[in-house]
C-alpha angles and dihedrals in degrees: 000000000000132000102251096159166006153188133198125210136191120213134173114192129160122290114270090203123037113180138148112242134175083262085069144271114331131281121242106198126030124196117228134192113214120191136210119203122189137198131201101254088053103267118151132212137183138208134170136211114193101179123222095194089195097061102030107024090229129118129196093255090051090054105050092053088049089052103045089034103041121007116036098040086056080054105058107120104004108125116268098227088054097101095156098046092041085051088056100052102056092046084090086098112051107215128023087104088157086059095050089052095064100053087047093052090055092044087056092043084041091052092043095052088052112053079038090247137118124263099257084063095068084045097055104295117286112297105202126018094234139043121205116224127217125214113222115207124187141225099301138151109276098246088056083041088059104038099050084042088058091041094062102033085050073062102058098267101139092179126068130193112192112195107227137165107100095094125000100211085044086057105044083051092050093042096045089040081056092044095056097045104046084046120230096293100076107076109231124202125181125212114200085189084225089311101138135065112234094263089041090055096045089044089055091050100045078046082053102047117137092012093097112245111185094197143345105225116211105342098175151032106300095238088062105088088152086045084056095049086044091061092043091058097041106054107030085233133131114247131194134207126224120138085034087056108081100132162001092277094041080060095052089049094047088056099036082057095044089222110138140029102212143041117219100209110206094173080209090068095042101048089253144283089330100060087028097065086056084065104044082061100050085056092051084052088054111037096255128152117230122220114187100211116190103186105168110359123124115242086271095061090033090057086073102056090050107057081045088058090045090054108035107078089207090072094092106124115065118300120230103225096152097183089065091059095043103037110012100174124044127174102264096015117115111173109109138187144165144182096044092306136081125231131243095273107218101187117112132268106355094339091242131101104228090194093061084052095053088043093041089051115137117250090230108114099156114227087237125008116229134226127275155089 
């Protein structure tokens, strides 16, 4: 079937997630750019690009005009079960890898509505029947800390990631208040969203020793991969990568290194399933762990990450899919969970109606956006 049309639309709608980070205080409307892409015999598919400026470069208003001006145009009637060559086409421009997420989530959405499967089928098939959720939480007073930890473990999460980076001696007191509060059974993992310097990281996990931190996410500046593997040595604590993984060859480098032990997969950041699955298979390859985090995506863009995190069987540890914890039911979404976990979705394509998102948008478009992860 080939590719006869399509139809960009921008959206703003309230933050899913709103949490205080060493970038600054959170962000109350997000601007999203859902996409409609049409075949000839009248199948729909939808992607979603939900920008983070300050990883990509991209803004919704960037990608749109990427997308309407420059990709999908060179996509009009390719077949649109032609990934690789589709891929290839839209490689042209180096970069925009949020934009060309977005085409690769419809045409996945696209492929899946039309052989009547999920999404993880056209992945390798789901590789576990249920997917565990974490609960960020930001940089809070501890008493807040503690209050909104015990909330949602009183509500079956069983995995905890506390945003730190802002003080290091602020942030060993608030880690070690929740610890002792949730009890030593909830994994905790912090995330300094490159907010240490190397002897800063390393100081806040020595701080932070016997208290049982899973993994410190981004502890530093994204440019430091050595910084990264500094921290890893000396510390004897896992580290994870997510603002220094941008792409396939990011990936190579982070393992070369030996510098992490997981891969924080934002599809946004990667171009994608397409590009995601190679690195998946680069941490297969090296022994790295893979964490699908969501942070700001409508149900629509989330979907994704979740049929990535059903198939990939380095998905082990919990996936962070915020939309499902704030807003668990959505006209046209039908993937369902409880208990902390998602289900194994079976609708076809992504298992959301792109449309009733489209038609369900908030009316909340800012008269200016402000800055901002």
């Amino acid at each position: 079937m080939k590719i006869t049309s399509f139809q960009c639309h921008l959206i703003y709608e309230e933050a899913v997630s709103k949490l205080a980070t060493s970038y600054g205080p959170a962000i109350s409307v997000r601007p999203h750019v859902l996409l409609e892409l049409r075949t000839e015999d009248g199948h729909v598919g939808y992607g979603e690009a939900s920008p983070l400026p300050r990883f990509t470069g991209e803004t919704a208003d960037s990608v749109k005009l990427i997308l309407e001006k420059e990709f999908l145009p060179a996509v009009l009637g390719a077949n649109h079960m032609d990934f690789a060559a589709i891929h290839s086409r839209i490689s042209c421009l180096p970069g925009n890898h949020t934009a060309k997420c977005c085409l690769d989530m419809a045409l996945h959405d696209l492929a899946g509505q039309a052989i009547g499967q999920p999404v993880y089928n056209l992945l390798g098939g789901a590789f576990r029947d249920s997917v565990p959720l974490t609960r960020p939480l930001g940089i809070l007073p501890i008493d807040e800390a503690v209050r909104q930890a015990n909330h949602w473990v009183s509500l079956g999460f069983r995995t905890l990631k506390m945003k730190v980076g802002e003080s290091v001696d602020a942030d060993i007191a608030r880690v070690r208040a929740v610890r002792e509060a949730v009890g030593g059974d909830i994994h905790i993992r912090i995330d300094a969203n490159q907010g240490y310097r190397v002897c800063e990281a390393i100081r806040l996990a020595r701080g932070l020793e016997g208290v049982g931190i899973e993994y410190f996410e981004q502890p530093v500046a994204a440019w430091d991969l050595e910084g990264l593997a500094e921290v890893r040595r000396a510390t004897g604590l896992a580290v994870a990568a997510d603002e220094s993984l941008q792409s396939l060859g990011g990936a190579l480098e982070l393992a070369r290194r030996r510098a992490v032990d997981v891969f924080i997969i934002k599809l946004i950041k990667l171009g994608g399933l397409f590009q995601a699955r190679k690195v998946a298979a680069v941490a297969e390859a090296a022994g790295i762990d893979l964490v699908v985090v969501s942070p700001f995506e409508t149900h629509l863009g989330a979907a994704a990450g979740v049929h990535f995190a059903f198939a990939m069987p380095l998905c082990q540890r919990a996936q962070e899919l915020s939309i499902f914890l704030v807003k668990p039911h959505r006209q046209g979404c039908q993937l369902t969970g409880k208990n902390g976990s998602l289900d194994r979705p079976t609708a076809p394509g992504l298992g959301v109606d792109g449309g009733a998102v489209l038609a369900g948008a908030e009316d909340t478009t800012p008269l200016a956006l402000p800055g901002g992860v």
